[in-house]
N, C-alpha and C positions, 0 to 999 in steps of 0.2 A: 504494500500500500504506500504510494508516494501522497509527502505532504511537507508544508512547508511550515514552520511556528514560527509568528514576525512580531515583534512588538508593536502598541497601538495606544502612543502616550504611555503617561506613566501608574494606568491602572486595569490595563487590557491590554491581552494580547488575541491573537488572532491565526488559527491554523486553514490554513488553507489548501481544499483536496482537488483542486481544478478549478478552470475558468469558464465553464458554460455549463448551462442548466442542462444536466441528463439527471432520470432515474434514480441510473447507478450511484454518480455520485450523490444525490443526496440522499439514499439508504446509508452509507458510508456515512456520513455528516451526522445523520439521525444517531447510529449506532454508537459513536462518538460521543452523542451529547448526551444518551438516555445512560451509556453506561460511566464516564465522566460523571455525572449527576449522582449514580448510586456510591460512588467512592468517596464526597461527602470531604472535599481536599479542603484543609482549613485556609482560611484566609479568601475562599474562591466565593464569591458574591452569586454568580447570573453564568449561565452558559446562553448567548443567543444563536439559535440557526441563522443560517441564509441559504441562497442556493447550492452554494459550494465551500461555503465556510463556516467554521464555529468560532464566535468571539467568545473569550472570557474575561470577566471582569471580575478583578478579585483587590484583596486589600493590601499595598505595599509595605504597610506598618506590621502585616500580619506573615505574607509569605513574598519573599522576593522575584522580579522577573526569573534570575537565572536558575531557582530552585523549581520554580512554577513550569518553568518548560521544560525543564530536565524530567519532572515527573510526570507530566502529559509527556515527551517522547517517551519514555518507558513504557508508558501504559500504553499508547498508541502501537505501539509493536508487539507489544505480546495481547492485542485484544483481536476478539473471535468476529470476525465481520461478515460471519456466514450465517448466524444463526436465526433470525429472522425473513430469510430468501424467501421462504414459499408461504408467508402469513401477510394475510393481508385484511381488513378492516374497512367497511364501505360504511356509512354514515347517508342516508335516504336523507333528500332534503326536498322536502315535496314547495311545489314551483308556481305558479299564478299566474302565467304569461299574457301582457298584451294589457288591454286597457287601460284601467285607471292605475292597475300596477305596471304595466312595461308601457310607458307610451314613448319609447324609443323602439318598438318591435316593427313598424310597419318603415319605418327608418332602414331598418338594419335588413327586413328584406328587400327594399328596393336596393340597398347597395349591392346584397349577394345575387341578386337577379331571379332572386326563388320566393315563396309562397310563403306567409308568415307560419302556415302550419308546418313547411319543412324545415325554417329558422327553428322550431320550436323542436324538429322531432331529431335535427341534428344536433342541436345543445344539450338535449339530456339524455344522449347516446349513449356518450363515453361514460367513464369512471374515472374523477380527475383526481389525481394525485396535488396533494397539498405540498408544496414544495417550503413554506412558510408563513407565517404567520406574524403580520407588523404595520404599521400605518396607524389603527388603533388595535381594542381586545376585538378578537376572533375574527380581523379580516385575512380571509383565506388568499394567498398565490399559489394558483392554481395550475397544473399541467395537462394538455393533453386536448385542447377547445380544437374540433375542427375548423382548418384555416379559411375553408369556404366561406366563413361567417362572420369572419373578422371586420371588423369595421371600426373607423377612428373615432377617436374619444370626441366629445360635443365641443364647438370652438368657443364654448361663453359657458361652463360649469355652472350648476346651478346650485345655487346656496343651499336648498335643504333638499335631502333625500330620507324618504323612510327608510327605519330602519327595516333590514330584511329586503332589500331592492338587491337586483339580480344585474348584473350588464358588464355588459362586453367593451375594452378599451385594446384597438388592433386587436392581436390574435390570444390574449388574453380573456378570462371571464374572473367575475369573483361576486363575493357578496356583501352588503353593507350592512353591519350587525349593529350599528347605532343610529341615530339621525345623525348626518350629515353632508357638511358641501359635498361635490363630487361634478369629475367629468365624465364619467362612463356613461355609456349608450344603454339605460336601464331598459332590460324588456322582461323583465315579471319581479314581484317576489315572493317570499318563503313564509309562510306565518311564523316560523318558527322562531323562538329568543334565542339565536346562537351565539351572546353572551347575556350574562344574570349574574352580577357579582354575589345575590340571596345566596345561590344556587351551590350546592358541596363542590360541584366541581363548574366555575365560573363558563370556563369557556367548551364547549361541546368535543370540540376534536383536537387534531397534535397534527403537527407534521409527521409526516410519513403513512396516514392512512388517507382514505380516499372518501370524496363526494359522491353520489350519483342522484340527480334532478331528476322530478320527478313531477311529472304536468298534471296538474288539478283545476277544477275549477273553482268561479269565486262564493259558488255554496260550501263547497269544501273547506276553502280557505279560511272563512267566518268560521266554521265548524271548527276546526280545526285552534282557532284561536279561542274561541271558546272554551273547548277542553285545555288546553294551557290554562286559562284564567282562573280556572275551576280544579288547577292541579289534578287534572285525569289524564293528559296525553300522555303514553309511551313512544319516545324515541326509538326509530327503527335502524338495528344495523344490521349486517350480512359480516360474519366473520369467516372466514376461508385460510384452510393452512393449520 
């Protein structure tokens, strides 16, 4: 496993497993930070993913640069980077396309040259891999959007988005888990609260598991918010592996 550990000021540093968004590399990343994380290294603050890198932020007064990377190299070399390969975790995020929620949907099919019902039936094809997680809690970057469908982000962002709004920016998609500004091409959203700081576990998913969209209607979607409100819904996953 090639990697590089660089300093990054004087309270982070930063291991670096390659320079473009694949998969592989960010299993490798994932692997790194979830097992990093259980070793519990004093003075270590925060591991953050990215697409190909893990920053860590730790405390100078507590463990120094050259000690902190001498034991992430250690551990980096003798760690199992196989052992998760065939496990895989999908997260149902049921979808609301078009109207008063996506009303960038009929946008994004005239750009693709297709039918808002194919805009609709190719977005929640795949199973998008989370590649991280940042901007605010629980905005997903996501991997894997058909590029047929891609389309540019809106030229005048518009100050508030619900939260829970779905869209597309170039060959990217993601979703917005709080109100806020935003330039993406919104075409549905999710009833779902995919973050609740209430909630035991704030934010719904992690990097390294996957999305799959799932088209409803807006009876459903009321419905569906509903039981949230009333603490009845079960979150649906598919675990595999």
């Amino acid at each position: 496993m090639e990697y590089k550990i660089l300093p990054v000021g004087d309270s982070a540093l930063t291991i670096v497993f390659g320079n473009e968004i694949d998969p592989e590399i960010s299993r490798v990343v994932r692997i790194a930070r979830k097992t990093l994380t259980k070793m519990n290294i004093e003075g270590v603050n925060e591991y953050v993913q990215t697409y190909a890198t893990l920053m860590v932020h730790y405390r100078p007064l507590v463990i120094g640069y050259d000690e902190l990377a001498s034991r992430i190299d250690f551990e980096l070399k003798h760690m199992n980077f196989e052992g998760d390969r065939m496990k895989k975790k999908t997260i149902l995020i049921p979808v609301c396309y078009g109207g008063e929620f996506g009303p960038d949907l009929e946008f994004v099919s005239e750009h693709a040259g297709i039918s808002e019902e194919e805009v609709i039936a190719r977005h929640s094809k795949p199973d998008y891999l989370i590649y991280m997680l940042g901007f605010m809690p629980g905005f997903v970057y996501l991997g894997g959007m058909d590029k047929s469908i891609a389309t540019p982000r809106l030229k005048d962002p518009r100050e508030r988005l619900e939260k829970g709004s779905v869209g597309i920016a170039a060959d990217q998609t993601g979703i917005y888990p709080l109100v806020s500004p935003g330039g993406w091409q919104i075409i549905g959203r999710t009833p779902l609260d995919l973050y609740d700081h209430n909630r035991e576990k704030a934010i719904l998913y992690e990097a390294g598991e996957f999305i799959r969209f799932v088209p409803i209607d807006k009876e459903e979607f009321f419905h569906i918010r509903r039981q949230i409100e009333n603490g009845e819904y079960e979150y649906q996953w598919i675990r595999e592996g």
